[in-house]
C-alpha positions in Angstrom: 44.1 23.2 5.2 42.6 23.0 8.7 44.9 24.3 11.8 45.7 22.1 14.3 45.0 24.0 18.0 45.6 23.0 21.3 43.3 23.7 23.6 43.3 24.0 27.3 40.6 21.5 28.8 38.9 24.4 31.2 37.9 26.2 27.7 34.8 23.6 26.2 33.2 26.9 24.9 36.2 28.1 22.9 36.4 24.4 21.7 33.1 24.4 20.2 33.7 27.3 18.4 37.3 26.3 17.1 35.5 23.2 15.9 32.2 25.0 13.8 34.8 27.4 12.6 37.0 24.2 11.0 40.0 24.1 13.6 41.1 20.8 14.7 41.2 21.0 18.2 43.6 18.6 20.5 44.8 18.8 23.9 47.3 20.8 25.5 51.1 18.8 25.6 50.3 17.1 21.7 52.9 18.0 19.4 52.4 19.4 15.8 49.6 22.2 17.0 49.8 25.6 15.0 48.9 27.3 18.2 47.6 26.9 21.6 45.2 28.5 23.7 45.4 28.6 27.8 43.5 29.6 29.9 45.6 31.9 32.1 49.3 32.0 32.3 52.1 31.7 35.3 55.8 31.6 34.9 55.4 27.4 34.6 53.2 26.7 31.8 51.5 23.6 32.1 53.9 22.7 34.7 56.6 21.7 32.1 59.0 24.7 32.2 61.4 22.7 29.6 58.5 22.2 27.4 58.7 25.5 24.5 56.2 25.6 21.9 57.4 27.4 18.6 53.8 28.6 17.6 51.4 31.4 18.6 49.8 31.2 22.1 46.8 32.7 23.5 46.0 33.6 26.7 41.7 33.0 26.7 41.4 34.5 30.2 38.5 37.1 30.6 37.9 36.9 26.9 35.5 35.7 24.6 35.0 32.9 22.4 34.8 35.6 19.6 38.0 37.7 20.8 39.4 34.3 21.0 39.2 33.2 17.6 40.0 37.0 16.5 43.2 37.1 18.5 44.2 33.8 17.1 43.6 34.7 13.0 45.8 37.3 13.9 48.7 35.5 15.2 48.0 33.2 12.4 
């Protein structure tokens, strides 16, 4: 079964690489994700402090498309 991951819209290169690997990648705010990935965090995320997701997130600042996807199978 393919994850579903939500990914922030700043991170194409992290996209492509979800997507070869067999993630289904979706936007930021859709509901049903297994995880999502941002790209850099503040105390508002995505301007919706009442929003709370209830699945891993991951922070893709400064890292790699690689580290990426290895930070994810972990929280996975």
């Amino acid at each position: 079964m393919n994850k579903i991951v939500a990914v922030d819209d700043s991170l194409s290169p992290i996209t492509e690489v979800l997507k070869q690997r067999g993630y289904h990648v979706t936007n930021i705010g859709d509901t049903g994700v297994d995880a999502v990935i941002v790209n850099g965090m503040d105390d508002n995320f995505m301007g919706m402090e009442d929003i709370l997701y209830d699945v891993p997130l991951v922070n893709a600042q400064g890292k790699t498309p690689e580290e990426v996807l290895t930070e994810l199978k972990a929280k996975l």
